[in-house]
DOZAKOL-314952 format. One record per residue (C-alpha): x, y, z; residue in one letter. Coordinates in steps of 0.1 Angstrom, whole numbers, plus 5000, padded with zeros to 4 digits. Layout:
<sites>
XYZA
...
</sites>
This chain:
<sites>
522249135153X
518749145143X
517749305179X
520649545179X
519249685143X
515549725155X
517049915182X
518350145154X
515450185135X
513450305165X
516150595165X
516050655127X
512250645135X
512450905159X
514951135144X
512151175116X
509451265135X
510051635134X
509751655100X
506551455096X
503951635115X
500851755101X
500852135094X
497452145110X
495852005140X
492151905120X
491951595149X
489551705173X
490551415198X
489351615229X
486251495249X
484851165260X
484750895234X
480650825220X
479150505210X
477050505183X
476050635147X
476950595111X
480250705095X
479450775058X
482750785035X
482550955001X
483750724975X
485150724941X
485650394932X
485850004947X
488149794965X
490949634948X
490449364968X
488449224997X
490748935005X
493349085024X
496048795008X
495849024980X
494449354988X
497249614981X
495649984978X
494950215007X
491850295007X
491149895016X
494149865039X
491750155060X
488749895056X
490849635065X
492049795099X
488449725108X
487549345095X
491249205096X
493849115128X
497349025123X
499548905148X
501649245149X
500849575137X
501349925140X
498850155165X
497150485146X
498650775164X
499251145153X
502951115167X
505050935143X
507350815163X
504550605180X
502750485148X
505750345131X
506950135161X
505249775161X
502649645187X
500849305197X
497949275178X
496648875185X
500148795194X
500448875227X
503949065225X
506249135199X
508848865199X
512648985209X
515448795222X
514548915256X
511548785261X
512448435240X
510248535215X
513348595189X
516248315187X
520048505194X
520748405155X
517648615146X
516148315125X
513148165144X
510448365156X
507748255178X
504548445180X
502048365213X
498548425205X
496348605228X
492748435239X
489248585232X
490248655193X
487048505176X
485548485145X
482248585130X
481548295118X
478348055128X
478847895153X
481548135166X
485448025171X
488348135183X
491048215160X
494147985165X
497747925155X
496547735125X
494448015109X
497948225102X
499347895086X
496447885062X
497248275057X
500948225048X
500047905025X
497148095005X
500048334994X
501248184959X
498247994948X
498148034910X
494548194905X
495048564922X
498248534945X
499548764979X
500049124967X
503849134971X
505348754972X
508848844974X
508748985012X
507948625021X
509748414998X
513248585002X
513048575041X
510948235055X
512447955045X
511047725022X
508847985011X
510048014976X
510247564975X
506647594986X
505347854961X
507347724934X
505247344937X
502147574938X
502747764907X
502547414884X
499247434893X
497247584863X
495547894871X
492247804862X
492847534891X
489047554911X
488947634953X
488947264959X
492147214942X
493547514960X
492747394992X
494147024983X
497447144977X
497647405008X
496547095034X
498746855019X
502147025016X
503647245041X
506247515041X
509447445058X
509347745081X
505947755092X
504547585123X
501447545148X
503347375175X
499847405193X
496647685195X
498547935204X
501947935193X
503048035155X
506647935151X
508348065118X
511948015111X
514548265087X
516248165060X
518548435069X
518448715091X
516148965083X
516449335107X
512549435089X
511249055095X
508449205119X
507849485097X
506949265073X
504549015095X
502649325101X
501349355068X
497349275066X
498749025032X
499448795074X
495348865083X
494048575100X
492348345076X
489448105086X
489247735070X
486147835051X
487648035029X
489247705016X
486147644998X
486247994978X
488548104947X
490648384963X
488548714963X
486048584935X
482348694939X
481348444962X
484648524985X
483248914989X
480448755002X
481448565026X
484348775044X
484348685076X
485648855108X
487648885135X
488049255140X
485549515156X
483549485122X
482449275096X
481049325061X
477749265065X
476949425026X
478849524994X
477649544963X
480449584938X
481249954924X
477850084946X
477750034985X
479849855010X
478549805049X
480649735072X
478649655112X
479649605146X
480849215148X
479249105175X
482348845183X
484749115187X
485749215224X
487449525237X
489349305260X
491449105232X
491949445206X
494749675220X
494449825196X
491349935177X
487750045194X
484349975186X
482550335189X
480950415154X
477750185149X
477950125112X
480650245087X
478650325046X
481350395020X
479050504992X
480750474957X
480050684923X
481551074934X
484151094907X
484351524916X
486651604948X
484951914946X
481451744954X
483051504977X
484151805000X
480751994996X
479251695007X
481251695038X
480752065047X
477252045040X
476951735065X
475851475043X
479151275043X
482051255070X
485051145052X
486451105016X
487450735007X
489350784975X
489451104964X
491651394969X
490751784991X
490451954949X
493752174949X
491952494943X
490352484977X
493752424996X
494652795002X
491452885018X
491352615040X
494452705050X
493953075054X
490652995071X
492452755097X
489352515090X
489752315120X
488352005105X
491952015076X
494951915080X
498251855057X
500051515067X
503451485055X
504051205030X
507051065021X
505550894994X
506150854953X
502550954945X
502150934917X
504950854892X
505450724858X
505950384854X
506950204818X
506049854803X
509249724795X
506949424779X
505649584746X
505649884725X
508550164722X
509150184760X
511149844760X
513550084743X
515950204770X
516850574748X
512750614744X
512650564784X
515450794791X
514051034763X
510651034783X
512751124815X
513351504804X
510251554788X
508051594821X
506851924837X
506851794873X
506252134880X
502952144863X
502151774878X
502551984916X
500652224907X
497451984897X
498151874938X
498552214953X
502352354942X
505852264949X
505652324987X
503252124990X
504351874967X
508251874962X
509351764926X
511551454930X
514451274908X
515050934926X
513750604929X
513750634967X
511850974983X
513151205007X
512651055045X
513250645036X
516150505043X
518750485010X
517650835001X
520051024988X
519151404965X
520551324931X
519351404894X
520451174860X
517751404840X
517951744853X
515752014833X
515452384839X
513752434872X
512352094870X
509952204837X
510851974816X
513251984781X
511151924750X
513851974727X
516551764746X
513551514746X
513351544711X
516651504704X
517351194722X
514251044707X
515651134665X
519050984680X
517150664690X
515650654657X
512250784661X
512151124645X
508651114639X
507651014672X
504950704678X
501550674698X
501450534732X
498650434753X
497850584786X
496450384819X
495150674839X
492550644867X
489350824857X
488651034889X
490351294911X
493251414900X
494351164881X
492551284844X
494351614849X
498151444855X
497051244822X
496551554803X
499151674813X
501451404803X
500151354772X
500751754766X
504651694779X
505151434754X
503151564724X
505551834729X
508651624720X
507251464691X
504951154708X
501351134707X
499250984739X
496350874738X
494150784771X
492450494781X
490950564811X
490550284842X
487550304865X
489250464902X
488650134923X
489949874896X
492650034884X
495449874906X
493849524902X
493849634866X
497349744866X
499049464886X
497549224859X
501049144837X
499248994803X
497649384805X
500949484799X
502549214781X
499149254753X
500149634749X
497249764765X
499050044781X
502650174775X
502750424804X
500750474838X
500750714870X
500350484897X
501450594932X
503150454959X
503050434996X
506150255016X
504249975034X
506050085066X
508450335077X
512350345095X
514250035083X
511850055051X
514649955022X
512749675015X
509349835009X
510750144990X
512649904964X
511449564960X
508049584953X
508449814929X
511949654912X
512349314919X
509149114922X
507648844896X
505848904869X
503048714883X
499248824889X
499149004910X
502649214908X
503649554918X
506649544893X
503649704870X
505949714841X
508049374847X
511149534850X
514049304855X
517749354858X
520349094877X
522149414881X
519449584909X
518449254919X
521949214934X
522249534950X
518749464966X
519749154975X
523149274996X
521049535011X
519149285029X
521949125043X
524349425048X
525249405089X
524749785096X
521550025085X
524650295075X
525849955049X
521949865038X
521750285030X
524950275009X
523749984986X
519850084986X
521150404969X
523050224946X
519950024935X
517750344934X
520850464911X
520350134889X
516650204886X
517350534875X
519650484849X
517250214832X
515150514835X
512150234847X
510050484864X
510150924863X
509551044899X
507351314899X
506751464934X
506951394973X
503151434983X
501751555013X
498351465021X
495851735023X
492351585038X
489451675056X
486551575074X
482651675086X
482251835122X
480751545134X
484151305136X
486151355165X
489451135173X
490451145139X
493550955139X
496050955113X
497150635098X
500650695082X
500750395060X
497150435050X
497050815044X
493450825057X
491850835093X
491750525109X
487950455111X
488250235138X
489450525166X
486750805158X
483250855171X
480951095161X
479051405177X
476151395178X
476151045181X
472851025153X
472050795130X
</sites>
């Protein structure tokens, strides 16, 4: 069954692919690849994360396509038919029933890893079967957990026995306690048979099971991390390799320096290249506008974090600017979320309330306009499976209803309104969507106030739940990108609906309800992708009437880049080149 679905998906996947190509070329993949030089990315902000266990944000997945391997993953590719469908990464094939990898039930896997996979580390080693165990079994430690547990726990079994033991640790347990409970328990569904061979076994079937052992949370993870607190100071320090290249500096909210890793062979990576010399993401540009002069003027190649400023857009595009391109996004970026923990937004009529008082039209425009930018009304956006074009709060060409707003809010019994507090990232676009929130709602009666989150901390920030559970924020405009694409139910819906309150969460406002949990849950096990559709709607309907988050748009991705990178190569669940397929011309320093 589990075969006959993939086979499916690769359909679905393909049926999309007309409607997800970039508007512009802005690749420049022509010519002979060059060795050598230093890519310099513009940056905003930090990492979330440099421990790819809990690393959730995009513009670290792109640094982690260069220091990180997993066993499967997806190739960068312009064509999105070919970037969605999964490859052998170390494994050396993706495992199906044909070629034994898969068991006919679809509950064991078995992953073969390929040789010459090493690490950076001193003396050098080859990465093994057991490295991917320790990977799987860092997931629910108690101090700073996997970014998104439940992919794991509702699919390998004894996942959730094993992470349940873990959490009675305290989470002020130290690294040695950590790595004392990972080598003495096990989880059920995990094995090392030998060196090569990873064998993990289902609790049920699961048709997006490979999907989600592509995620860089499955990164190869050395035993010397066991003697570091997940991503604490001294962890940055010391994150080693097995990729094309290592951190060799970073120093927190300035510079990080990423260098060829000498260990890494062409020969054992299908799927990334060595050409650039040395990768410099300089931090502390908080002005798209600067970001881009920077990269027309030549002294920076690509943007990290920030967005192409939306008053440039239309003469980029009437200038055909060969080095810009629009990538289509099927994406919630960004979107409203509530905490359902503290303050007036635990109240269901407040939520609803806040529903019909947003311009989404004025949130487009801050991006580029509606056709750029679609307004949305579900939980689910358009081109993931489960979509379907509804609207529970409709206003007047999508402008928003202060008065209905208002109304609703007197009815609830707040006819004078309250203050609420809001999260907003302090760079990009992101002060301007926060303005204009807080203008939506001041004009139904409810008064915003900002606190503003540095750009690079904010998720970390965000995904913290005793943030949200001390009242520290009552509404934020994260954004979210589907961790992968076709058969994606999963990734629209549970992250977002149904995972644990637990540091880190994406469930930013620790929404819970048995009600979407179920409909989730039959999803997952529904026989046919036309049966998982019906019921992931359903959920997305749930979700909507507890009014948990207010869609605001379907973004497209507007980026560009300096003259001197050629092979840019789109990576669709990043939304940024993939630094590990360009070179530059002239190859100088």
């Amino acid at each position: 069954m589990a075969a006959a679905l993939l086979a499916v998906v690769s359909l679905a996947a393909c049926a999309s692919s007309s409607s997800s190509k970039p508007s512009t070329s802005g690749t420049s993949s022509a010519g002979t690849p060059l060795f050598g030089g230093t890519l310099r990315w513009v940056a905003s902000g930090d990492v979330d994360h440099l421990d790819p266990m809990s690393a959730y944000y995009t513009a670290t997945a792109i640094l982690e396509r260069a220091y990180t391997r997993q066993l499967i993953t997806y190739p960068s590719s312009n064509n999105y038919q070919t970037a969605t469908t999964i490859v052998p990464d170390v494994a050396t094939a993706v495992p199906t029933v044909a070629n034994g990898g898969l068991s006919s039930d679809g509950l064991t896997y078995t992953f073969h890893l390929r040789s010459g996979v090493m690490w950076n580390t001193s003396p050098p080693r080859a990465v093994v079967a057991d490295d991917f165990v320790r990977a799987l079994k860092r997931f629910c430690n108690p101090v700073l957990g996997v970014g998104n547990p439940t992919y794991y726990t509702s699919t390998i079994a004894g996942m959730a026995a094993y992470c349940a033991a873990y959490a009675k640790l305290p989470s002020t347990a130290t690294a040695t306690q950590l790595a004392s409970f990972q080598n003495s328990h096990t989880i059920a569904g995990v094995s090392a048979p030998d060196a090569s061979t990873l064998v993990i076994k289902l609790s049920q079937p699961a048709s997006d099971f490979l999907n989600v052992m592509a995620m860089t949370f499955v990164s190869a993870a050395p035993a010397e991390w066991d003697g570091y607190l997940p991503d604490s100071a001294a962890f940055r320090q010391h994150v080693y390799s097995d990729g094309p290249y290592q951190i060799s500096s970073y120093v927190a909210g300035k510079t990080i320096v990423l260098t060829r890793n000498p260990q890494w062979k062409q020969s054992a990576d299908p799927v990334r290249h060595q050409y650039v010399a040395k990768m410099v993401i300089t931090e502390g540009t908080n002005d798209p506008g600067q970001a881009l002069q920077d990269l027309k003027a030549g002294s920076g190649d690509l943007v990290w974090d920030l967005p192409v400023p939306t008053d440039q857009i239309p003469a980029l595009q009437a200038s055909k600017d060969p080095n810009f391109a629009i990538w289509a996004g099927h994406i919630t970026n960004p979107y409203l979320v509530f905490n359902m923990l503290s303050g007036p937004t635990k109240n269901l009529k407040v939520r609803q309330a806040i529903e019909y008082a947003i311009d989404k039209v004025a949130i487009a425009k801050i991006y580029g306009g509606t056709t750029l930018n679609p307004p949305i009304t579900t939980a689910i956006p358009p081109g993931n499976i489960g979509f379907v074009d509804y609207n529970l709060y409709p206003t007047p060409g999508n402008n928003g209803d202060p008065a209905k707003c208002k109304s609703m809010l007197a009815a609830a019994g707040f006819p004078n309104g309250f203050t609420l507090t809001d999260a907003y990232r302090n760079a990009g676009n992101h002060p301007a969507v926060f303005q204009s929130v807080q203008a939506d709602l001041k004009a139904c009666g409810i008064t915003v106030q900002g606190s503003p989150q540095q750009q690079g901390n904010y998720y970390a920030w965000l995904e913290n739940p005793a943030n949200a559970k001390a009242g520290k924020w009552n509404v934020s405009e994260p954004g979210w990108v589907p961790d992968w694409f076709g058969n994606n139910g999963r990734t629209s819906m549970q992250p977002l609906f149904t995972s644990p309150c637990v540091n880190p969460t994406t469930d930013y406002g620790c929404y819970e309800s048995t009600i979407t949990s179920g409909l989730i849950n039959k999803a997952l096990t529904a026989t046919s992708l036309s049966a998982a559709a019906a019921f992931w709607h359903q959920a997305d309907m749930q979700v909507m009437k507890d009014a948990v988050i207010v869609p605001f748009e379907n973004q497209n991705t507007p980026v560009y880049k300096s003259t001197r990178v050629k092979n840019a190569i789109w990576s669709w669940t990043n939304q940024l080149y993939d630094p590990t397929q360009l070179w530059l011309s002239p190859s100088t320093p």
